[in-house]
C-alpha positions as CSV (number, residue, x, y, z in Angstrom):
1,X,0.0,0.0,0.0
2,X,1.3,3.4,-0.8
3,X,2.7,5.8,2.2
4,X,2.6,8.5,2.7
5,X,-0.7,10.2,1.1
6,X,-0.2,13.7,-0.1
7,X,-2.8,14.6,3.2
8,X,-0.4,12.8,5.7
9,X,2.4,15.0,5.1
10,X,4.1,16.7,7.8
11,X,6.6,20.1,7.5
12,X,9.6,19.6,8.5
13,X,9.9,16.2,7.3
14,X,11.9,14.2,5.3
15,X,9.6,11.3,3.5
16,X,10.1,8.7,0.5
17,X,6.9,8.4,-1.4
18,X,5.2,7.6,-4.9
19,X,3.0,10.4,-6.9
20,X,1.4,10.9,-10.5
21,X,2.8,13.4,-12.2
22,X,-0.2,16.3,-13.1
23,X,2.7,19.0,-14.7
24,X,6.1,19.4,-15.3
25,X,7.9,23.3,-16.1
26,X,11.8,23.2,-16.4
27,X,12.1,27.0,-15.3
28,X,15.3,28.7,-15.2
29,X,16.9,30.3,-11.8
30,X,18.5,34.0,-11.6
31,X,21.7,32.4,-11.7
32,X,20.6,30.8,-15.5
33,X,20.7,27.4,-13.8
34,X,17.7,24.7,-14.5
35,X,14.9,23.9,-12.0
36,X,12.0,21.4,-12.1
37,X,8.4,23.0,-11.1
38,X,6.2,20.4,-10.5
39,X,2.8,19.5,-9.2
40,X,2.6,15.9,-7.8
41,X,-0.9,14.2,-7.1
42,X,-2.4,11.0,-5.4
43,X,-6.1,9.9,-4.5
44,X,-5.9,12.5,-1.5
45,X,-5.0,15.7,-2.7
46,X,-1.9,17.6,-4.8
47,X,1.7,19.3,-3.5
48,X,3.7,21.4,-5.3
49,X,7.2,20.0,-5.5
50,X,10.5,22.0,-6.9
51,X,14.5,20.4,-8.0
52,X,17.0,22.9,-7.6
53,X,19.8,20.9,-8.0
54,X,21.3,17.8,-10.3
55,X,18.1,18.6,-12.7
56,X,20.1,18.0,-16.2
57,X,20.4,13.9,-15.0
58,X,16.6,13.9,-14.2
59,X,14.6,16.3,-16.6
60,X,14.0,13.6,-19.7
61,X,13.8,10.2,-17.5
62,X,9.7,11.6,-16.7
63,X,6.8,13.5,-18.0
64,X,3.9,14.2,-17.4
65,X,1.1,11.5,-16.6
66,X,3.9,9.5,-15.2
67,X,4.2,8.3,-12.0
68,X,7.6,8.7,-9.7
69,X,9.2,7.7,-6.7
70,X,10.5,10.7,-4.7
71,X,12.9,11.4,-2.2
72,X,12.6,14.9,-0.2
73,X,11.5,17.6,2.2
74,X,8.8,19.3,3.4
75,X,8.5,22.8,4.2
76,X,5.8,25.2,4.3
77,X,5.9,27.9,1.6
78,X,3.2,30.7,1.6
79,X,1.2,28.7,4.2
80,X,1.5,25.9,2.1
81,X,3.5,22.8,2.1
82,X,5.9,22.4,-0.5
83,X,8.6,19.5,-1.3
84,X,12.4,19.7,-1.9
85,X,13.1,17.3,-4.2
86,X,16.6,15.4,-3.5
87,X,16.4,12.5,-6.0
88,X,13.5,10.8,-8.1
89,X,12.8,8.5,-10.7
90,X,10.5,7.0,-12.9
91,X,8.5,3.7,-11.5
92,X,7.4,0.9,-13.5
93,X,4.2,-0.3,-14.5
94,X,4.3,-3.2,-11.7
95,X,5.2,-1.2,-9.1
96,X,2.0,1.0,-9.3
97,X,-1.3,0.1,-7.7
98,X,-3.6,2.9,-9.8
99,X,-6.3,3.0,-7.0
100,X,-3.5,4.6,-4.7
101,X,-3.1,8.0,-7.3
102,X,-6.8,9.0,-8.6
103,X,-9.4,10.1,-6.3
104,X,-12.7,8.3,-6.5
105,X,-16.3,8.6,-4.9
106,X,-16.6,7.2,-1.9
107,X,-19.6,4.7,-2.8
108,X,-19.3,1.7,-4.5
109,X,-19.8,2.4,-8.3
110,X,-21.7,-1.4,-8.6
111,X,-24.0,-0.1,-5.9
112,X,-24.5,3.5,-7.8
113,X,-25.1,2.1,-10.7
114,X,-28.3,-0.1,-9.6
115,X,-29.6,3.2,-8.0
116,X,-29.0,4.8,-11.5
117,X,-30.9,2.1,-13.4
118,X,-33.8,1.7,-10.8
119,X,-34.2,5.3,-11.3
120,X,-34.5,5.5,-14.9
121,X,-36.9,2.4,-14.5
122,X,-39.1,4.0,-12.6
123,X,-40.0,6.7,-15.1
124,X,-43.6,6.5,-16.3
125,X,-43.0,7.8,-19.4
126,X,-42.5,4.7,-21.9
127,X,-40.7,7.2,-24.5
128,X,-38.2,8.9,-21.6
129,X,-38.1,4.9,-20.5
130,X,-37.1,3.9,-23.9
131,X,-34.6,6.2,-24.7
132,X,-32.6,6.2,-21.4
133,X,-32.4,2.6,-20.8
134,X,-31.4,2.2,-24.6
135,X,-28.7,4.5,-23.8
136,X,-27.2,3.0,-20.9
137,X,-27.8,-0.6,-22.3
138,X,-24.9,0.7,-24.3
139,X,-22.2,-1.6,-23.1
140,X,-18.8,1.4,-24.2
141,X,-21.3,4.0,-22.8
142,X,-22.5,2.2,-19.4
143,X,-18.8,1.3,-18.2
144,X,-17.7,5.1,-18.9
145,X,-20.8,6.6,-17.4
146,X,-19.9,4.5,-14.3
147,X,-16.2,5.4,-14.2
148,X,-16.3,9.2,-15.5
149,X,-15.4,11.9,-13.6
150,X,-18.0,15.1,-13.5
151,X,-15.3,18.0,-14.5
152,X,-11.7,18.1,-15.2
153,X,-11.4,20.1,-12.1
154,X,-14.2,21.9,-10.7
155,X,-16.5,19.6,-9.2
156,X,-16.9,16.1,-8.9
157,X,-13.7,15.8,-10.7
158,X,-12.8,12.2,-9.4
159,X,-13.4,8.6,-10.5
160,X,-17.0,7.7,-10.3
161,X,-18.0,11.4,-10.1
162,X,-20.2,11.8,-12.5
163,X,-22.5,8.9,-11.7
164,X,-22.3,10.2,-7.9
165,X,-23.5,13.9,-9.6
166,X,-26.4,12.5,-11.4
167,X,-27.8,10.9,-8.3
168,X,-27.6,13.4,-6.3
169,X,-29.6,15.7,-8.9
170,X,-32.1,12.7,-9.1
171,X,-32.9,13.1,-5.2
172,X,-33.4,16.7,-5.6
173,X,-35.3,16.5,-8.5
174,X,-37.9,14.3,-6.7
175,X,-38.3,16.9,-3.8
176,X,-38.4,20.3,-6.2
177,X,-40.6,19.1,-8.8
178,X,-43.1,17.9,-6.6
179,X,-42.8,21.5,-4.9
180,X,-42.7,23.3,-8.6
181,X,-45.2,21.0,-10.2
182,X,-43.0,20.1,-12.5
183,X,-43.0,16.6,-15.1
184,X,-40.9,14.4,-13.2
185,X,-40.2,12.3,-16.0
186,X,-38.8,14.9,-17.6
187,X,-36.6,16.7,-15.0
188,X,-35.1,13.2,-14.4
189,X,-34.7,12.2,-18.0
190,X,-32.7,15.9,-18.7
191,X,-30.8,14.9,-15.3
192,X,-29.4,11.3,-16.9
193,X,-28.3,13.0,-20.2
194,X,-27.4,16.1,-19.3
195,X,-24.1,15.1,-18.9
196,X,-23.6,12.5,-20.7
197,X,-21.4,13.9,-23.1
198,X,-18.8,13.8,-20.3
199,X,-17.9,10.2,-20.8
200,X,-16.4,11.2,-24.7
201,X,-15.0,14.8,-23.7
202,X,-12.6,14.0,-20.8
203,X,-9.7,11.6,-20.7
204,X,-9.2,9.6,-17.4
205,X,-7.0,6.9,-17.6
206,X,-4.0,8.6,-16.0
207,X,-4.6,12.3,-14.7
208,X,-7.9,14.2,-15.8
209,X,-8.0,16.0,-19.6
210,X,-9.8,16.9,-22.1
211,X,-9.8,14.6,-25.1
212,X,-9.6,15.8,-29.1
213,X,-13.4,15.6,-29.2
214,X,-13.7,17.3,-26.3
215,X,-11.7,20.2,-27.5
216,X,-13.1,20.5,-30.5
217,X,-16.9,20.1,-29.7
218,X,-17.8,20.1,-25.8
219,X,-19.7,18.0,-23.7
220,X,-23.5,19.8,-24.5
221,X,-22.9,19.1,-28.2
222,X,-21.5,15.3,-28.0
223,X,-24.5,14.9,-25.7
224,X,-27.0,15.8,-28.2
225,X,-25.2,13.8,-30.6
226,X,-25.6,10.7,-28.2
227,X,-29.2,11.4,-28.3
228,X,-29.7,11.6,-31.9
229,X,-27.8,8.8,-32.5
230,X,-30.2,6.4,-29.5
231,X,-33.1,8.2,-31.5
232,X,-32.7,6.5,-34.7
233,X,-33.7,2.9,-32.9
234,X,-36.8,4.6,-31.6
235,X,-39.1,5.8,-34.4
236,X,-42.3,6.1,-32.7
237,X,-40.6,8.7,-29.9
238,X,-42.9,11.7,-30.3
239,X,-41.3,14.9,-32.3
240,X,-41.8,17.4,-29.8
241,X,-40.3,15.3,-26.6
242,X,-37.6,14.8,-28.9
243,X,-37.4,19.1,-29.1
244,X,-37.5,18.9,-25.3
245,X,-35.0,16.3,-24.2
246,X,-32.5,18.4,-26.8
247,X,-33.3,22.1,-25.4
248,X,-32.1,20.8,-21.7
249,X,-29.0,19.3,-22.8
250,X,-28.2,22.1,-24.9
251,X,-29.7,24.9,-22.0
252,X,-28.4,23.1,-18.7
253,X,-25.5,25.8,-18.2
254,X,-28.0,28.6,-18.1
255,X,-26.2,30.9,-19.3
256,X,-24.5,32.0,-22.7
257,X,-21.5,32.9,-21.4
258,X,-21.6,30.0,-19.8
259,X,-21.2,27.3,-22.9
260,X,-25.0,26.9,-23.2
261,X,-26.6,27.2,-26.9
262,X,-29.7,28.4,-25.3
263,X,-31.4,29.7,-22.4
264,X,-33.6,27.7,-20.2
265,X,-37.0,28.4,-21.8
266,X,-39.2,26.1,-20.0
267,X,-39.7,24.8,-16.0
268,X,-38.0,21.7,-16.1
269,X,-35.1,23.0,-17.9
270,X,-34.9,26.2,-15.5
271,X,-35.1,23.9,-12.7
272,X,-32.5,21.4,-14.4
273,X,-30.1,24.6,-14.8
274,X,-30.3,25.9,-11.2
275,X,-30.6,22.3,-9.4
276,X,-27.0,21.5,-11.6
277,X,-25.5,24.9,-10.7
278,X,-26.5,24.4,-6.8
279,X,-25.6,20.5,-6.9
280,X,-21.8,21.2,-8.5
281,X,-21.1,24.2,-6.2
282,X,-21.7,22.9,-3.4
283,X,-19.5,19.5,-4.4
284,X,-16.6,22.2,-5.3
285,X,-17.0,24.0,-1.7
286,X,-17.2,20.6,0.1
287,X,-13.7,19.6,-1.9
288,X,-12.4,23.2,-1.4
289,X,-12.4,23.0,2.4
290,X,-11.4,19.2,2.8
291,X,-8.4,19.8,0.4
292,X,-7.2,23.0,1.6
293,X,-3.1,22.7,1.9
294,X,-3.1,25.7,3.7
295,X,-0.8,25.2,7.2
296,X,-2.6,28.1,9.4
297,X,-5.7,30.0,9.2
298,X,-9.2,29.0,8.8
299,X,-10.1,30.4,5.4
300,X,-8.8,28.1,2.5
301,X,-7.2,29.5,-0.7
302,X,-8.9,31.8,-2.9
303,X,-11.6,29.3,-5.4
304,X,-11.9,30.9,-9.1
305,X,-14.8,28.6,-9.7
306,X,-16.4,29.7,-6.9
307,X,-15.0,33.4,-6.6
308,X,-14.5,32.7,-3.1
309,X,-12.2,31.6,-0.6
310,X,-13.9,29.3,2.1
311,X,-14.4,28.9,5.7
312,X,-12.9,25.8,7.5
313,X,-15.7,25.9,10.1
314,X,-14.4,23.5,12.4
315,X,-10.6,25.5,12.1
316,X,-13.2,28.6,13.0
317,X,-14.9,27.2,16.1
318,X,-12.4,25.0,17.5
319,X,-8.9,27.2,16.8
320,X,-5.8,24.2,16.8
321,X,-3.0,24.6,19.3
322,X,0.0,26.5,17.6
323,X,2.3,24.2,15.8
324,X,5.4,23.7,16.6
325,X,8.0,26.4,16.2
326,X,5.6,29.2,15.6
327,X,6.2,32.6,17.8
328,X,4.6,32.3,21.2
329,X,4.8,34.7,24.1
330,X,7.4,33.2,26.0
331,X,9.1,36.3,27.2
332,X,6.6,37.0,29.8
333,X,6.9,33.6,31.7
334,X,8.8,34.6,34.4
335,X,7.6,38.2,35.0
336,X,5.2,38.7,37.4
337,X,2.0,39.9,37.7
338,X,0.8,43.1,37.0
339,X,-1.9,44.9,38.6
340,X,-4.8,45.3,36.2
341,X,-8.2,47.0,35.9
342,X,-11.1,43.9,36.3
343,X,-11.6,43.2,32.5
344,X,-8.9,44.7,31.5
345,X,-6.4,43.3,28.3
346,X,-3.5,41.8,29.8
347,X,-0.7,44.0,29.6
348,X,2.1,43.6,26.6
349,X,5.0,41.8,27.5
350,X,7.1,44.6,26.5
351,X,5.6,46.4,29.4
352,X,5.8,43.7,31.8
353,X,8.7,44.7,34.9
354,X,11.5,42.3,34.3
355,X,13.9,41.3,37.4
356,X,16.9,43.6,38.0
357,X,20.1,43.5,36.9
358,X,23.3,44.7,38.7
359,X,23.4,47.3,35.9
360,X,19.3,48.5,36.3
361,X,20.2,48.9,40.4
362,X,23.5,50.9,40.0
363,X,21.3,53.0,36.7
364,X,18.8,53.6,39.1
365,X,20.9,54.4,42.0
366,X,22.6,57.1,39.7
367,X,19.3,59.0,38.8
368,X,17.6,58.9,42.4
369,X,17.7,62.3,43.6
370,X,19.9,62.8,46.9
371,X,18.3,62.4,49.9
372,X,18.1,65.5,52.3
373,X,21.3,66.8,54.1
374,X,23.0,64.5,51.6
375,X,25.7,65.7,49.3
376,X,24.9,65.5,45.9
């Protein structure tokens, strides 16, 4: 098993580990001299890591997507950890267990799956029926859809994270539609395809990326594609469901700016669009806060999905002890006690009376005004 985890490391520390590659930058120093910028990755999180030295024998034994055994330490840069490479290499196929460097859901993707098709079963619509069981029938598309990831990187974006998405919007879709009066059938029928183009768009057999297709079309437009091409076995589906099942695909980003084709123009597909946006937001601030690398503080780094930092509730509530090494107000130990005002601040260690000194008695001696009758 591998050890450590990217979320067990520990400033201060010299460690051995294994890690995925996700970039590689050969940068150059002010000195012209060759470094190594690199962000390494597992199943529990991602750590910046830099080479400053010995980089001409290392830079073209790895690239990217590869995975490499590391020798270094850690230190805390900008509130962040950040490893010192001293030596690494490229590992071997046999050596890697895959499950140890890409995060996954939680649940069992078996287990998600039969939720997914019990759901889509239990549509009364014969048509909706039709078409989403002869879509996930499809043997390439039914082992992707269980397997894909949500989003390269802003929610979701682990193994199984799609599937995990999908059935979370299923839940909410039972509870608002019921509230909105909207077709149920249909809110859950744009909730199964509405991604689906994410299985074709993003590579995820090493780190997370976009594939050719996925460059070149996008997600909302392969998705369509997917439908049409399902359609074609199912002559008598009505026309104008046909019209409907398109326009939330192609309108589930809810915005134009946002990559959707078209706005939202009817309830289900309004409620689609905002149940998506809330479901996926929430996912990114949940991962935000868990994955936070930052040392001190209880804010996380600043999100650009999210246009937020956010707050590390149980950091806020229950402030950790300080860690090791950090400033603490030792000088005031031994001084004693100063009278204070009830509910007063306690006074500042620079103002605290410290004991004498042979020098402060003969300094004070010196300024002490003569006594009467005494000679000054």
């Amino acid at each position: 098993m591998k050890s450590p985890y990217v979320n067990e490391l520990e400033p201060s520390k010299v460690i051995t580990g294994s890690f995925l590659v996700h970039s590689k930058e050969i940068r150059q120093k002010r000195t012209g001299e060759l470094y190594l910028s690199l962000l390494l990755g597992d199943r529990t999180g991602d750590l910046d890591a830099k080479m400053w030295d010995n980089v001409a024998e290392v830079v073209e034994t790895f690239e990217r997507d590869d995975f490499v055994k590391v020798k270094g330490l850690i230190q805390v840069f900008h509130n962040r950890p950040q490893l010192t490479i001293h030596k690494i290499r490229r590992m071997e196929e046999g050596e890697i267990e895959f499950a140890d460097y890409f995060p996954s859901s939680k649940r069992d993707p078996q287990e998600m799956w039969i939720e997914l098709r019990a759901v889509v079963n239990s549509i009364g619509n014969p048509h909706l029926r039709a078409l989403l069981n002869a879509m996930l029938d499809d043997e390439d598309i039914g082992r992707r859809y269980r397997l894909a990831p949500a989003a390269k990187q802003i929610h979701h974006a682990f193994l199984g994270g799609l599937i995990e998405h999908v059935l979370s919007l299923c839940a909410l879709a039972r509870i608002t539609a019921a509230h909105y009066r909207a077709d149920l059938d249909l809110l859950l029928a744009g909730v199964v395809l509405h991604d689906i183009g994410k299985i074709y768009e993003l590579n995820y057999e090493r780190g997370f990326s976009y594939s050719p297709e996925g460059q070149l079309i996008g997600h909302i437009n392969i998705g369509v594609r997917m439908v049409g091409d399902k359609l074609r076995a199912l002559p008598d589906f009505p026309p104008t469901l046909r019209t409907l099942v398109e326009h939330m695909v192609l309108s589930h980003h809810g915005h134009l700016e946002f990559g959707s084709p078209k706005l939202p123009q009817f309830p289900e597909a309004l409620l689609l669009h905002y149940l998506d946006d809330m479901d996926s937001k929430m996912e990114a601030m949940r991962a935000l806060i868990e994955n936070d690398r930052q040392v001190e503080g209880c804010f996380t780094t600043f999100n650009p999905a999210l246009e937020r930092p956010a707050l590390k509730m149980d950091r806020f509530l229950n402030p950790p002890p300080p860690r090791a090494g950090a400033p603490a107000a030792a000088e005031s130990e031994a001084a004693p006690e100063t009278p204070s005002k009830p509910d007063a601040p306690p006074a500042h260690p620079a103002f605290v009376p410290k004991p004498d000194s042979p020098f402060a008695a003969k300094l004070r001696q010196a300024v002490q005004p003569a006594a009467p009758g005494q000679e000054k």
